[in-house]
C-alpha positions in Angstrom: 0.0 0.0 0.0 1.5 3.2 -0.6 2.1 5.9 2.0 -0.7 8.7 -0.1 -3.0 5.7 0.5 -2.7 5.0 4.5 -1.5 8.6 5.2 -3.4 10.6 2.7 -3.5 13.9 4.9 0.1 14.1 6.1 1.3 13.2 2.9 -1.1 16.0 0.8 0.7 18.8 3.7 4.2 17.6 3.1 3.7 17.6 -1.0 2.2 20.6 -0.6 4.8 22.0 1.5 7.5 21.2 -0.9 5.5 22.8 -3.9 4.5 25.9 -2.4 6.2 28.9 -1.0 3.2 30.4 0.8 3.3 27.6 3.6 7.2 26.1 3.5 8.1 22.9 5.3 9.4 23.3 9.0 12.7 22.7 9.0 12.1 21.0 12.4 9.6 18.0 12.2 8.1 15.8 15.5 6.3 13.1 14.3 4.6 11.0 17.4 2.2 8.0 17.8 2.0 4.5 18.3 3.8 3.2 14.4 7.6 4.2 15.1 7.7 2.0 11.6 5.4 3.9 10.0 6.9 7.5 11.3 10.4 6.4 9.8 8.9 5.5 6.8 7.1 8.8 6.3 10.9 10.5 7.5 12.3 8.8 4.8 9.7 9.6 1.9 10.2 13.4 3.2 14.2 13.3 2.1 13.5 11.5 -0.6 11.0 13.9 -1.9 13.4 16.7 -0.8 16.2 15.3 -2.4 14.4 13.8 -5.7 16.2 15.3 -9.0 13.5 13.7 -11.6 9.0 13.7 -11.0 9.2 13.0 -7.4 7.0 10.0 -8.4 6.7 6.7 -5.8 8.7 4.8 -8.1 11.5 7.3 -9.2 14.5 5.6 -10.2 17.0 8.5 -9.8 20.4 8.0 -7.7 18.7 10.1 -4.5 15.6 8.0 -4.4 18.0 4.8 -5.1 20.4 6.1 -2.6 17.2 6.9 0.0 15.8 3.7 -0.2 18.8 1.6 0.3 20.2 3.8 3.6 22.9 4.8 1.9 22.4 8.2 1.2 25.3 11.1 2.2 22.8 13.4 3.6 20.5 11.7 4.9 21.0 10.4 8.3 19.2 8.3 10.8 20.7 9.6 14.3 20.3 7.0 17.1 22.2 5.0 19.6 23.4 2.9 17.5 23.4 4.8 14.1 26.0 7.4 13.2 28.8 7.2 15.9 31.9 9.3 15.9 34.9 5.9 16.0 35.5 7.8 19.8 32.1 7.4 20.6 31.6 4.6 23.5 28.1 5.6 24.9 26.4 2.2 23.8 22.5 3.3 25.1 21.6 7.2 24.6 22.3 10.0 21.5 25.3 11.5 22.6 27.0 15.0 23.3 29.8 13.3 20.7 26.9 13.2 17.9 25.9 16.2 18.2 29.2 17.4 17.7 29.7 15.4 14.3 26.1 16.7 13.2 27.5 20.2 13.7 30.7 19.1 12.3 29.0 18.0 9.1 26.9 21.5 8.2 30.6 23.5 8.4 30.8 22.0 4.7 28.6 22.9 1.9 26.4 19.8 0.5 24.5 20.0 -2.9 22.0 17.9 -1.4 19.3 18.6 1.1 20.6 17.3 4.5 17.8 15.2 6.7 18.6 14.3 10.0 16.3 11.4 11.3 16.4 11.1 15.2 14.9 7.9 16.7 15.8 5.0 19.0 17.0 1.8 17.0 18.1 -1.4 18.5 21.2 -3.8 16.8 18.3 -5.2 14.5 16.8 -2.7 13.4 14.1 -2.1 15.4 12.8 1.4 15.5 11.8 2.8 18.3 11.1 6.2 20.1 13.2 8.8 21.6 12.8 9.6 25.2 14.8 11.5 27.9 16.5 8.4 28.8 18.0 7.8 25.3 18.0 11.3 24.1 18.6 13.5 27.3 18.9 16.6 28.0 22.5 17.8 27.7 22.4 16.0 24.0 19.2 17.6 22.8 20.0 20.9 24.4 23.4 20.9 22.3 21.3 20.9 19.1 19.3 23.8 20.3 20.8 26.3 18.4 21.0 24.8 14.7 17.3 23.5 15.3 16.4 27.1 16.1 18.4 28.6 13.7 19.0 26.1 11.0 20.8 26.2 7.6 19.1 26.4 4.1 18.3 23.0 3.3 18.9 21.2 6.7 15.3 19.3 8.0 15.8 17.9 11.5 13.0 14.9 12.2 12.2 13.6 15.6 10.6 10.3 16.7 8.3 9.4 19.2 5.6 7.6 20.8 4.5 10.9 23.1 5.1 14.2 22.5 6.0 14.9 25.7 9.1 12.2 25.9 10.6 15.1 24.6 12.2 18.1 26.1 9.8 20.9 25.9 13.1 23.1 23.8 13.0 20.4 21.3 8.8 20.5 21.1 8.5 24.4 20.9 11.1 24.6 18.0 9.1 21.9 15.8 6.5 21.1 13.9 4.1 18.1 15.4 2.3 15.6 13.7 0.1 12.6 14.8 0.3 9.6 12.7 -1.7 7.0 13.6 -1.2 3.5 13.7 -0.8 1.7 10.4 -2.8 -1.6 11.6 -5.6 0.0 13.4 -6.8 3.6 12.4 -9.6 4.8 14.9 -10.8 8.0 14.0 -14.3 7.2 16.1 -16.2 10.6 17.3 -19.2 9.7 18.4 -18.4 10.6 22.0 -18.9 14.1 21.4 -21.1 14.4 18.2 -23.6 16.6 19.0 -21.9 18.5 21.6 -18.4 19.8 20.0 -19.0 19.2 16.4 -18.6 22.3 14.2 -17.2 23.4 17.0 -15.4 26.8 14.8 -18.8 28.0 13.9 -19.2 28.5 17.9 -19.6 32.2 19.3 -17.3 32.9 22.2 -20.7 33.4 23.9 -21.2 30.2 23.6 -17.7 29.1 25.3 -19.0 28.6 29.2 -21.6 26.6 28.0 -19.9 24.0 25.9 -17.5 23.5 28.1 -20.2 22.7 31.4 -21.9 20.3 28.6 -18.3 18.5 28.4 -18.5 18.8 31.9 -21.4 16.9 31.8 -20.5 14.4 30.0 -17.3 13.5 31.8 -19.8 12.6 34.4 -20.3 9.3 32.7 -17.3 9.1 30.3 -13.4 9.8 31.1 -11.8 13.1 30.4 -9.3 11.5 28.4 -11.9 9.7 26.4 -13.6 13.0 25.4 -10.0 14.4 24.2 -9.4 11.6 22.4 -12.5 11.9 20.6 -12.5 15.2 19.8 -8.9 15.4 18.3 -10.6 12.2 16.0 -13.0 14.7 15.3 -10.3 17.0 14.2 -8.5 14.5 12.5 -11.6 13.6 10.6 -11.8 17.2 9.3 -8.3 17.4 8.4 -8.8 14.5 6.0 -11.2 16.7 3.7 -9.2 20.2 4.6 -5.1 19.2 4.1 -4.4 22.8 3.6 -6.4 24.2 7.0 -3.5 25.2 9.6 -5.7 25.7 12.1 -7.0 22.3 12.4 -3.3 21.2 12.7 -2.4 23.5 15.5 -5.9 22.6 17.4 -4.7 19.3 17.6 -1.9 20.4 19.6 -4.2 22.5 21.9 -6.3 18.9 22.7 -2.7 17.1 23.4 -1.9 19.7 25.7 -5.1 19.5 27.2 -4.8 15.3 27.8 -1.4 15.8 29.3 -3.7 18.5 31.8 -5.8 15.6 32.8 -2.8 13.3 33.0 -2.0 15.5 35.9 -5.3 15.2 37.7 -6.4 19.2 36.8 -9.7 19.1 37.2 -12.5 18.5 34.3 -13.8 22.3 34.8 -10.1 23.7 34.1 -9.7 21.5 31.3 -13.3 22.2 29.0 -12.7 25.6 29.7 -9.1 26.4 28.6 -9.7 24.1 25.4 -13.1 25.9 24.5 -11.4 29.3 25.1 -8.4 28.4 22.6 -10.4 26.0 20.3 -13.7 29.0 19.7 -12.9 32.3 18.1 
């Protein structure tokens, strides 16, 4: 199956991205979910596209796409415990201090390609995993702070995980986040707060105080999380049918911010209100 076909909204945004100069791509990428797999794959189709010299077509056969697919690429790098060690490097479990070094080692020189730097967990066979302050911790990521803020022309850093917040909150701030789901079981079910939330951006901020006491309702009898959940799906749903729609992205974000609130035990009341007051203009 090809990635347009199981991702069909992140990968409209990033072709769009690379086409247009009204909305560039972020030249610092979080992708997060449950398919580490599937994130790396869509990493790897984002250098290839950004590195493709013929149609940028699924089955290009020029050397970059070759080179992409076979990891063996100059300029494309996957950045992990066990990829891409300086020969001085001993640290055997974490992204070190000494790779950060060599990543800003490698942008002194010029490159005629477009440099991608893939940052994940991988185990000895392959196995891709996410990052997390125990493998990428925080004198390592807060090395990188300044070329991730400030980064070259044609430099993309991409960062994998299963939760946004096994990040450093530096690294989340300077990125661009995306959800992708899991390949083998898409759930985009809504049905929690249909009725209630839906349409929710043709809402009057009149209207905010009393949405948010009928979400407070209906956490009575169903979990807070449960109600985030379902509304991002709602948002997600829209997304598929509006690719181009920023604000849908960004009020994603404002619903993962609002689970890791109820993570913490803040109370429902809290909650419903600060997401109605971001989510209705």
């Amino acid at each position: 199956m090809l990635l347009s076909d199981r991702y069909p909204f992140l990968t409209n945004y990033f072709t769009q991205a690379l086409s247009s100069n009204d909305r560039p791509l972020p030249q610092s990428i979080l992708f997060y979910g449950n398919d580490l797999e599937a994130q790396y794959t869509l990493s790897k189709e984002i250098a290839r596209l950004l590195n493709c010299k013929k149609d940028k077509a699924d089955d290009c056969d020029c050397l970059n796409c070759k080179w992409i697919r076979e990891d063996s690429h100059p300029s494309v790098m996957t950045i992990s415990r066990v990829d891409n060690k300086p020969e001085n490097d001993e640290s055997k479990m974490v992204i070190s201090i000494k790779q950060s070094a060599f990543i800003k080692e490698t942008l002194v020189n010029a490159s005629e390609f477009h440099r991608v730097f893939i940052f994940c967990d991988r185990d000895d066979d392959g196995n891709i995993s996410g990052l997390n302050k125990v493998n990428f911790q925080a004198e390592t990521a807060n090395s990188l702070l300044k070329i991730i803020e400030e980064p070259q022309p044609g430099v993309t850093f991409i960062f994998l995980c299963r939760y946004i917040d096994d990040l450093l909150s530096t690294i989340i701030s300077r990125s661009q986040c995306f959800f992708v789901p899991a390949g083998w079981k898409a759930d985009y079910d809504y049905s929690v707060i249909e009725g209630v939330f839906t349409n929710y951006w043709e809402f009057e901020r009149k209207d905010i105080f009393d949405i948010s006491q009928k979400l407070q309702d209906l956490s009575k009898e169903i979990p807070v999380i449960k109600i985030l959940e379902s509304t991002q799906n709602y948002i997600l749903n829209i997304l598929k049918s509006n690719p181009s729609e920023y604000r849908f992205i960004n009020d994603i974000k404002i619903v993962e911010e609002c689970k890791k609130q109820a993570k913490l035990g803040i109370k429902p009341v809290n909650i419903f209100d600060d997401l109605c007051l971001k989510l209705i203009l």
